[in-house]
Each structure stands twice: as structure tokens, then as C-alpha cells.
C-alpha positions as CSV (number, residue, x, y, z in Angstrom):
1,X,4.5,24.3,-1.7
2,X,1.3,23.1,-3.9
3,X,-1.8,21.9,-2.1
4,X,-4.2,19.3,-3.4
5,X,-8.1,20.3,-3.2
6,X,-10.1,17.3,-2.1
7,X,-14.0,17.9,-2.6
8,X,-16.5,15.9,-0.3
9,X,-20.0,15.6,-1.7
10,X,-22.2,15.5,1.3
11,X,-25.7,15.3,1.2
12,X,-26.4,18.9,2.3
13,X,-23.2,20.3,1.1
14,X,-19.7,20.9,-0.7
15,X,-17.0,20.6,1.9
16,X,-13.6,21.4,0.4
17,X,-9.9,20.3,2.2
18,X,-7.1,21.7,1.2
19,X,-4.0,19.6,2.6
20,X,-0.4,20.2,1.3
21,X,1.4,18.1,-0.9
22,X,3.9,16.7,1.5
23,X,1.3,15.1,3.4
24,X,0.4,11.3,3.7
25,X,-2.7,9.9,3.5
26,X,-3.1,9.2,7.0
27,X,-3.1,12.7,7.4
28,X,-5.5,13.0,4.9
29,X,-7.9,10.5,7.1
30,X,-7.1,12.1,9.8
31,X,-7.8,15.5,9.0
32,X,-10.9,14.7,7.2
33,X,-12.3,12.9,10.3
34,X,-11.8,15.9,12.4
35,X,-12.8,18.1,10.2
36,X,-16.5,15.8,8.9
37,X,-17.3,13.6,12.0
38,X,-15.2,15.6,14.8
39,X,-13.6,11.6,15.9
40,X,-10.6,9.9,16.0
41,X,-12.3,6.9,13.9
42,X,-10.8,5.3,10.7
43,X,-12.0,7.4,7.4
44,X,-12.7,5.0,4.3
45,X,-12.5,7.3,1.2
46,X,-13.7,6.7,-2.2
47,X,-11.8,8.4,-5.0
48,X,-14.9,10.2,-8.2
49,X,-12.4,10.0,-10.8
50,X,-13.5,9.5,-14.2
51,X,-10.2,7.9,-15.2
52,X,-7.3,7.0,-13.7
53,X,-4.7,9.8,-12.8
54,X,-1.2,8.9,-14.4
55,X,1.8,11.4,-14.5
56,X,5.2,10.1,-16.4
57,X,7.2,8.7,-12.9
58,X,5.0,9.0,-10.6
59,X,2.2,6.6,-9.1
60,X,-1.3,6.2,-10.6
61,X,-4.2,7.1,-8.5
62,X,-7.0,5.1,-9.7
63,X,-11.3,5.8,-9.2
64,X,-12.4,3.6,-6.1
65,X,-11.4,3.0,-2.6
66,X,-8.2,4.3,-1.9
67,X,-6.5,1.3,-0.2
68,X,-4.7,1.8,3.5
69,X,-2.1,0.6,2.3
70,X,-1.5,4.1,1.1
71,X,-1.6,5.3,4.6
72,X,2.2,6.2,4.6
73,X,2.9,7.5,0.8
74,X,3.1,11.1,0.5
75,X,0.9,12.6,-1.8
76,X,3.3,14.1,-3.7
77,X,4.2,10.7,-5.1
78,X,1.0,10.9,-7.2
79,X,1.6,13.8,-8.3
80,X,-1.8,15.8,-7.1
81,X,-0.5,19.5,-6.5
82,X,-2.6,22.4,-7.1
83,X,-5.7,19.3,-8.5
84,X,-9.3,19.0,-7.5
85,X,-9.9,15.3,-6.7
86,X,-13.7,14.7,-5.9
87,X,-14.0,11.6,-3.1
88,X,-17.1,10.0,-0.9
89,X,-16.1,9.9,2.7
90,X,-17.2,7.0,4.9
91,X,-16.3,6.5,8.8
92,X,-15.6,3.5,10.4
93,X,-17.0,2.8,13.9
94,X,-16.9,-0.7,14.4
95,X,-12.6,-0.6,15.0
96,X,-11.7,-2.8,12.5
97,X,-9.5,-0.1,10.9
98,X,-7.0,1.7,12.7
99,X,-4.4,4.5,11.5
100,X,-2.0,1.8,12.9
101,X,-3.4,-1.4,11.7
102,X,-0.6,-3.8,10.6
103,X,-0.2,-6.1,7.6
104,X,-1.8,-9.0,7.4
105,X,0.2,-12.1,7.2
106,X,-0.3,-14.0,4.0
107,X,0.8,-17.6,5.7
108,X,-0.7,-17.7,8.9
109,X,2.0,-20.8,10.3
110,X,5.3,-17.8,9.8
111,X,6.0,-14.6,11.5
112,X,7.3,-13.8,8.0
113,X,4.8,-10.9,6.1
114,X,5.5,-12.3,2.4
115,X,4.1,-14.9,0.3
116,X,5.6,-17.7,-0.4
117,X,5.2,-19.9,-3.8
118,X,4.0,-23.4,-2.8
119,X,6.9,-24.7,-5.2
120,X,8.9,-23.3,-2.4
121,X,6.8,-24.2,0.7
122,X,7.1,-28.0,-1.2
123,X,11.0,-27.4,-1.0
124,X,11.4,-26.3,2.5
125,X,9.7,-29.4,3.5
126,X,12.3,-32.0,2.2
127,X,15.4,-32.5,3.8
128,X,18.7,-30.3,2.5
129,X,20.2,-32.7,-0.1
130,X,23.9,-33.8,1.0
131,X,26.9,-34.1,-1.4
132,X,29.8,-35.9,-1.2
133,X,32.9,-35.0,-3.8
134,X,35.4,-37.4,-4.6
135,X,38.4,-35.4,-5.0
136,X,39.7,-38.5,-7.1
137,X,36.6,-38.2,-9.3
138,X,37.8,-36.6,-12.9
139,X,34.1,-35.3,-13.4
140,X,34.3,-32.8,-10.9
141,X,37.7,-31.8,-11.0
142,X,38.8,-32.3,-14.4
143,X,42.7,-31.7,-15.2
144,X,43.7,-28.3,-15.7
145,X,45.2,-28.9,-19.3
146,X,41.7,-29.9,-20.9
């Protein structure tokens, strides 16, 4: 098992986690708010990167906030092991972000959690079109020996 060295930069300090690859990034969070502000509270963290990290199949990690939308992809899927990543740590008190906050809903009138293209929102709208076949009609059923 490879681990992935995450260095925090605080003003008085170096403060070094080592978390194993097979971990998510909520772990991550979590771990680093134990560890840093001894709380439960959300953990916003900032990636130092110079460049973006890109390995052949795997998932870029770029510099910048690392989006919660991570929250549930193993780190392995970046592939980080046995790496030094430098980040900037930030807690969040006020509750707007929880380990468990769900997606927001892109159209606020559906329960549904995807977007939807406003060529088909127009679409939905109309009423279903109705057909009528004239089994008679040589159009739609033309003879078989043609």
C-alpha cells in the first residue's frame, strides 16, 4: 500500500499527513480537521501545484480548490502514491458545507439532478404528436416486390 504525503503550510509550521492511497477525499477532510482544528467542521483545501498532475488513465488533479465533488473518489484514481502534494487548509464554520451535502439541482421545478437543454424543456411542453396510418396508404406500406 503507497501513501500520499499532503504538506500544510501553516503560518508557524510544516504539518505533514500521510493518508493511504485507498482513501477518499472525505477522509482526507476529515482527518485533516481533526488533526489541524480538532472539529468535525467542513475542511476547504487548496491544492500548490505548479502544474496540473496527469498520469496516462488516470484523473488529473489540477492547482486550486479541490472541488467536493471529489468527496467520494478514491485517491488512487489520481494516481498520488508515494507524492508530496503541498495544499492551504481552510475550515468552514458557518455550515454551509457538510461531508454529506447533496447535489444541487440544476432546474429547480424537477426532482430530477440533471440538466436539461432548453431545446428539450421547449419539447416537453408541446403535446405528444399523434399519428394515424392508413393501412391502405402505399407510402407507408409499400408492396413487398418493389
Amino acid at each position: 500500500m503507497s501513501t500520499v504525503k499532503f504538506i500544510i503550510n501553516t503560518e508557524n509550521d510544516k504539518k505533514i499527513i500521510n493518508i493511504n492511497e485507498d482513501s477518499t477525499f472525505k477522509d482526507l477532510r476529515k482527518t485533516i480537521a481533526k488533526e489541524l482544528f480538532d472539529s468535525d467542521n467542513y475542511v476547504n483545501i487548496k491544492c500548490m501545484l505548479t502544474r496540473p498532475l496527469r498520469i496516462f488513465g488516470k484523473m488529473t488533479l489540477n492547482p486550486g480548490n479541490i472541488p467536493h465533488t471529489y468527496n467520494e473518489i478514491y485517491l488512487n484514481k489520481f494516481g498520488l502514491g508515494n507524492r508530496e502534494i503541498p495544499i492551504i487548509v481552510e475550515e468552514v464554520k458557518d455550515g454551509t458545507m457538510t461531508y454529506n451535502s447533496k447535489k444541487t439541482r440544476l432546474n429547480k421545478n424537477s426532482s430530477r439532478n440533471y440538466y436539461v437543454s432548453p431545446y428539450l424543456r421547449e419539447q416537453k411542453k408541446d403535446e405528444p404528436k399523434k399519428f394515424t396510418l392508413d393501412i391502405n396508404d402505399i407510402t407507408h406500406f409499400p408492396p413487398l416486390g418493389s
